[in-house]
N, C-alpha and C positions, 0 to 999 in steps of 0.2 A: 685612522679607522675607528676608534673609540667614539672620537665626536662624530663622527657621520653617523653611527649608530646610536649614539644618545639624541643627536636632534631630529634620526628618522622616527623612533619611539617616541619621543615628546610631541613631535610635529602629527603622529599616529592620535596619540591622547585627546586632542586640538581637534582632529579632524570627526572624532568619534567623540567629540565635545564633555571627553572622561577625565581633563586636567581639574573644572570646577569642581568637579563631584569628587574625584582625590582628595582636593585639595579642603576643602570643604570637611570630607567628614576626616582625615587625617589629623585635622587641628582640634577638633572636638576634646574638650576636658584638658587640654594641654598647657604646659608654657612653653612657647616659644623664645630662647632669648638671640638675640640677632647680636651681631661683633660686626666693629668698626674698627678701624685705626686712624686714617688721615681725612681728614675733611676741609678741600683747600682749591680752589683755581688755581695755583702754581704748583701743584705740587714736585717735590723733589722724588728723584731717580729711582732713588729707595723703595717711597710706597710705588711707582708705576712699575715699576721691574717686578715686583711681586702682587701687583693689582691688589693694592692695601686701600687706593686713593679713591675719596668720593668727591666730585666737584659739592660746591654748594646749593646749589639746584637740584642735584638727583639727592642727594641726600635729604632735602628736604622733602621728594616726592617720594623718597623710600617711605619714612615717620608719616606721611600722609597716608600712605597706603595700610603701614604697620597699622596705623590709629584708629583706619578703618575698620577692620578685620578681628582686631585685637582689642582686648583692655590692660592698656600699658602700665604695670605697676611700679609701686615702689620696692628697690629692690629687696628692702629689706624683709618686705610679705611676702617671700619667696615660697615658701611654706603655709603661711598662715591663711592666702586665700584661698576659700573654698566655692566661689561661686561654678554657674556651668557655662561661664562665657570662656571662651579661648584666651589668653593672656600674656601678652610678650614683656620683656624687658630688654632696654636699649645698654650694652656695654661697650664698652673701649679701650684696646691695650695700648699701653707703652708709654701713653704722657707726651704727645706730638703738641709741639706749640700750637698748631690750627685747632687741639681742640676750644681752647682758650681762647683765641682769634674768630673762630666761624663758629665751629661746633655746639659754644656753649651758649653760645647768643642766639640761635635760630631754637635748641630747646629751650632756653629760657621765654620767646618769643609762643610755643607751643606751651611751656607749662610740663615740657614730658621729663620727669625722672629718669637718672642715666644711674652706671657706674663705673668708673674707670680702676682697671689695675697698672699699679705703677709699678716701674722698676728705681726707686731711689737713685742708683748710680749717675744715671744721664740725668737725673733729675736737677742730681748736685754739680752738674759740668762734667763728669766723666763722660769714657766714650762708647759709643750704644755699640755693642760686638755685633751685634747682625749686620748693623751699616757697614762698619769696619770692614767685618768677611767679604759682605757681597762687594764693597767697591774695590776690596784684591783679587776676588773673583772677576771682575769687570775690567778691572784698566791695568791690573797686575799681574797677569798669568803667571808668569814666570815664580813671581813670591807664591802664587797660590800652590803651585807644581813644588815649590822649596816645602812649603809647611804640608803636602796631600790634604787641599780642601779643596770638597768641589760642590758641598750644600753647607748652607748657614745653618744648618742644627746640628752640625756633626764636629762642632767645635773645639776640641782640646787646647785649654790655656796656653799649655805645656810646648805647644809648638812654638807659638809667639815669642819664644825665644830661640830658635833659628835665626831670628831676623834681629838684625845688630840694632842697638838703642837708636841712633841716628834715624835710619832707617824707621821704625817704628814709630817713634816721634812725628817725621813727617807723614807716615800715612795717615795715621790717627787725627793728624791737623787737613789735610787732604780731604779724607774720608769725609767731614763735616758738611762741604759743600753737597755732597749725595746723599745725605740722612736728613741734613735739615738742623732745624733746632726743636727742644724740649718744653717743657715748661718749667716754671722755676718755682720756687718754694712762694713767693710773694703772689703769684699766679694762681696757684692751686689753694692757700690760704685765701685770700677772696672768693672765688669759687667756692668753699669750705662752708664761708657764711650766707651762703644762697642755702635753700632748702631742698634743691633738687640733687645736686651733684653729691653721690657716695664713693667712696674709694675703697679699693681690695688689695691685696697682695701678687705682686708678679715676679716674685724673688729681688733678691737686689741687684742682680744684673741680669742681661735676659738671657740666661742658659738652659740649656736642656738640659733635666731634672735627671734623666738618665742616664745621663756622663757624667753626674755626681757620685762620689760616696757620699755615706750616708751621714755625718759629718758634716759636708760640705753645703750638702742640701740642706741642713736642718742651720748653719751659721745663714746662709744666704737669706733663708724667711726669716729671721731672725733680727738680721740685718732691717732689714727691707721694715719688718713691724714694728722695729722700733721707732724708725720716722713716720711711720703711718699712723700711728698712736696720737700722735698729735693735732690729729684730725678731730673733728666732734662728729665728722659722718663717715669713718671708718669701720667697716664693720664684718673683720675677720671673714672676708672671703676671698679666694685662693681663686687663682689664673694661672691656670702651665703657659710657662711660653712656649711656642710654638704647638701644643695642645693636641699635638696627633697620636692615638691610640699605640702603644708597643715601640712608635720611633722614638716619644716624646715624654710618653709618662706610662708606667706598666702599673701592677698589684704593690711592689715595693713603695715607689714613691707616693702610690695611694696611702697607704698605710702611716708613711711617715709622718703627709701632711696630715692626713687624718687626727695624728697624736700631737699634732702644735693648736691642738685649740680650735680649729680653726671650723666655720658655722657650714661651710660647702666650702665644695672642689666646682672649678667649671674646665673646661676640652676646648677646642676649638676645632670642634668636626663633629657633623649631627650624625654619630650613627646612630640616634635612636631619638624622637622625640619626647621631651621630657613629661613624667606625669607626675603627677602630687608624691611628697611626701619622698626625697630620695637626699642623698651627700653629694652625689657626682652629678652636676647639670652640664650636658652637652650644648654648643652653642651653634649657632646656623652663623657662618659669613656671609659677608654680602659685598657686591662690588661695582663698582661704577657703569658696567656695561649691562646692568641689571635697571635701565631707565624706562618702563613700559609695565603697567598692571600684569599684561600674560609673560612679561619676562618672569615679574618674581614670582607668580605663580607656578610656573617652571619650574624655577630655580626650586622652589619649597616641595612640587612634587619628584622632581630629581633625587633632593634628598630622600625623601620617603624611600623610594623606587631602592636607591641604592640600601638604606637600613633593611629593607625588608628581604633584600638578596643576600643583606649580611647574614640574616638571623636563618636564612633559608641553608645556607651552605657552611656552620658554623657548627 
């Protein structure tokens, strides 16, 4: 029922020719920053199960459109520019081998400035817990019913010992084929010495901030900065994982990150489009079935439509 009513209202907008003119003046003085995660023609289970994945085509006619529309900056003038053109920035969570493979070849081919937040762990060969979850969630009911998961952000470590060492072992080696691979420290160092590619903070493993204490969270960025340190284009900005308002990250874990230093926070859910001068930047996703100028234009006034219902009943 939800979609049938979001695409009679959209398809309404379209017809009453009110999507350009949304869209249009909704972007004015703003940054837009857009989130990616897999960029691949094969992609693995992982990103399709969660519509993480862009082929290399759409993704490239995404940046054409973005490039259009926008002036794509460098992350680190997140703040610092003042022009009155509309201005997005290209990020990326998790450290997917394809960015390295597709990703960082088609922007280097553009010339567009990115930034990716890593999770260290999977970086160094450990094993990515979303993947993990979702493929017990998928091919292991039974374990998922043993441990009570039934979403990959509602993770307690603590369960994972239900499940006998054996047992663990092999999902974890299992799991790999459904997540995929990483990138690797030799990978993202290259990368490092390009001038386009910056790096952030995404904890050291990729947990919800909210099922932390406060301990735990503050070791996990901790973690995670001290290998990013070693970057020359690192530059103390923070990625929630999973990034959703109250499930993912509340005022608490605002506060904590806030007090490690750290230059901005960013979400991964635009309830409100960003305007100059703030800590917490909200990010728009985007996803492969978004192939067509009036799709994303959609998509970007959808957003709008939904913040503005937010701030209406709030």
């Amino acid at each position: 029922m939800k979609k049938i009513i979001k695409y009679t209202v959209l398809n309404t907008l379209d017809l009453l020719n009110l999507s350009n003119f949304i869209f249009k003046n909704s972007i004015t003085d703003k940054n837009l920053i857009f989130m990616f995660h897999d960029v691949s023609n094969n992609p693995k289970e992982f990103f399709t199960d969660n519509n993480l994945n862009h082929s290399t085509l759409n993704f490239e006619k995404q940046l054409n459109f973005i490039n259009s529309n926008f002036k794509i900056i460098n992350p680190n003038s997140l703040n610092s520019y003042d022009g009155s053109d509309p201005t997005a920035i290209i990020s990326f969570d998790d450290g997917a081998n394809s960015f390295y493979t597709n990703a960082s070849k088609i922007l280097l081919d553009h010339n567009i400035p990115s930034i990716h937040f890593l999770n260290y762990s999977q970086i160094n060969g450990k094993v990515f817990l979303p993947g993990l979850i979702g493929y017990i969630m998928k091919y292991e009911k039974k374990i998922a019913e043993l441990i009570s998961i039934t979403n990959i952000q509602n993770l307690d470590l603590n369960v994972l010992n239900k499940i006998s060492k054996k047992e663990l072992i092999k999902l974890i080696r299992d799991s790999r084929e459904y997540y995929g691979s990483f990138m690797n420290n030799n990978q993202i160092n290259e990368l490092d010495n390009k001038n386009i590619f910056f790096w952030g903070n995404h904890l050291f493993r990729h947990l919800n901030t909210v099922n932390l204490k406060d301990y735990e969270l503050i070791g996990e960025f901790k973690k995670n900065d001290f290998f990013l340190k070693k970057l020359k284009s690192y530059n103390s900005y923070f990625s929630y994982p999973f990034g959703q308002k109250n499930q993912s990250y509340n005022p608490r874990t605002n506060e904590i990150i806030k007090n490690l230093d750290t230059n901005a926070i960013f979400t991964a859910n635009p309830i409100s489009f960003n305007s100059r001068n703030q800590d917490i930047f909200h990010r728009v996703g985007l996803h492969n079935k978004i192939d067509t100028n009036k799709l994303f234009i959609q998509h970007l006034v959808e957003c709008k439509l939904r913040s503005l219902i937010r701030h209406l009943f709030q």
